[in-house]
N, C-alpha and C positions, 0 to 999 in steps of 0.2 A: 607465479608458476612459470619455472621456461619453458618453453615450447623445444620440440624435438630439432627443430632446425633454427635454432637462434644463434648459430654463428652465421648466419643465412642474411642477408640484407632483410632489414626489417621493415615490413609490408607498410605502406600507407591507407587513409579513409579517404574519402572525396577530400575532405577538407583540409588534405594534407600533412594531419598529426599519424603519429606513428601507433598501429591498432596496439601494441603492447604499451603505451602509454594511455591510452583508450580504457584497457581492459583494468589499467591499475589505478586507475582512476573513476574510480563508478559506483562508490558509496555503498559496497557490498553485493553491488549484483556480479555476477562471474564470479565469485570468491569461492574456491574452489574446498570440497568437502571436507577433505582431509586438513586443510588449513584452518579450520573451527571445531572447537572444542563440545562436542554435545552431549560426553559424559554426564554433567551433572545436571541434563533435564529431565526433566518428570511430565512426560506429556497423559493426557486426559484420557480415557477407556472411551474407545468408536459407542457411538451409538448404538443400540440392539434393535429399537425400532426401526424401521423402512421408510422412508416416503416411497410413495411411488410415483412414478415418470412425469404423469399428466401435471400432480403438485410441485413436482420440483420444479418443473418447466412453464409454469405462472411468473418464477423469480426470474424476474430482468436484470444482469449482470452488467455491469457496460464501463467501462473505460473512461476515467473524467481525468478531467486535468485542472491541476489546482493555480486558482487564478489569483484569490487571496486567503490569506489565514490570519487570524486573531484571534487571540484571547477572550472570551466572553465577560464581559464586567462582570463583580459580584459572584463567579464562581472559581472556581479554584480548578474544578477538571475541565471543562468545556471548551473546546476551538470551535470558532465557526469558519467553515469552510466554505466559500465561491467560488465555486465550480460550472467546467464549460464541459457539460453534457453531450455538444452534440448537436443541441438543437437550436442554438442561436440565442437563447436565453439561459440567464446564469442561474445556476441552483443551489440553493443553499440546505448544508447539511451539517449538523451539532456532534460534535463527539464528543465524548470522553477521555481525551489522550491525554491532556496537558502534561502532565505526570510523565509520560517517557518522551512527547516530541515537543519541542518550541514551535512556533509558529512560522517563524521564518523560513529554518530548513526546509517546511514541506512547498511552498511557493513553488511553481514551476514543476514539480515530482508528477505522473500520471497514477493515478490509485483506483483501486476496482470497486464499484459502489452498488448495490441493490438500486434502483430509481423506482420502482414500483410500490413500494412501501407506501400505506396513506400518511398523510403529513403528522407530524407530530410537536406539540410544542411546548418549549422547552424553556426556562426561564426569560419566556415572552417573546421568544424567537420562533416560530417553526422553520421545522426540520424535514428535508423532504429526502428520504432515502436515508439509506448506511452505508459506512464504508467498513469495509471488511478487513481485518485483522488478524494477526493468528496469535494467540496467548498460551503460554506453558510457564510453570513453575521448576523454580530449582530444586534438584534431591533436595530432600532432609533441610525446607524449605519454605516458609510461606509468601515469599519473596515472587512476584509475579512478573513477567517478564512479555510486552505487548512488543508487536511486530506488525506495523502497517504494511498491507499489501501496496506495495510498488510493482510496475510492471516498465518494460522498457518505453522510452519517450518516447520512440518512432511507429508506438501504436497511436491512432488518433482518436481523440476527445468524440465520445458517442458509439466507438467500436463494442459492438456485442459480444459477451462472453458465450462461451455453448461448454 
């Protein structure tokens, strides 16, 4: 996208790079609306039931950062995620992505996780918490389409969601 004054000397970050190379550079964050195509999704009918305040606000939201990722032997969906919570000790939590992300790419990425969850376990691994996703299907489609929440880096590992 250009900016209104890009015949303008082109701003720098601390570090020197140029924030328009920053911004084109970011694996889909800042990518501006009208540049993505969302005609042919088909997203899911809201809920009709309610939670109310008190139960929403049990669920602990928080900010982790992904320390290591791998493939879980013996299954075909499952990453196992090592994650740095926050709290000085690394947490591990099993998804089911395999299917839309490799394991590599997400290393390094910060992703939003439930950590209150009771453990759960999973072909012989427990699982402590979820990481949160957003999934919709294509029109005229059975084709599913998963989207891990990423949030920007310079949030830090253990930051609370509200």
């Amino acid at each position: 996208m250009k900016s209104l004054d890009s015949d303008k000397k082109v701003s720098k970050t601390s570090e020197g790079t140029s924030i328009e190379a920053a911004v084109n550079d970011n694996n889909g964050f800042f990518t501006a609306n009208e540049k993505i195509d969302f005609s042919n999704v088909k997203v899911e009918p809201l809920f009709e039931e309610a939670v109310d305040f008190e139960t929403f606000s049990k669920s602990d939201f928080r900010a982790v950062k992904v320390k290591e990722c791998v493939a879980v032997p013996k299954s075909k969906k499952l990453l196992q995620f090592t994650l740095d919570d926050g709290t000085g000790t690394d947490r591990t939590i099993l998804s089911g992505i395999h299917a839309y992300y490799e394991p590599e790419e997400l290393v390094g990425k910060t992703l939003i996780a439930i950590t209150n969850l009771p453990p759960r376990a999973m072909m012989g691994i427990e699982s402590c918490g979820m990481l949160l996703s957003a999934v919709n299907n294509k029109k005229d489609s059975e084709d599913e389409e998963l989207h891990l929440l990423m949030v920007d880096n310079h949030i830090p590992a253990g930051a609370k969601l509200y």
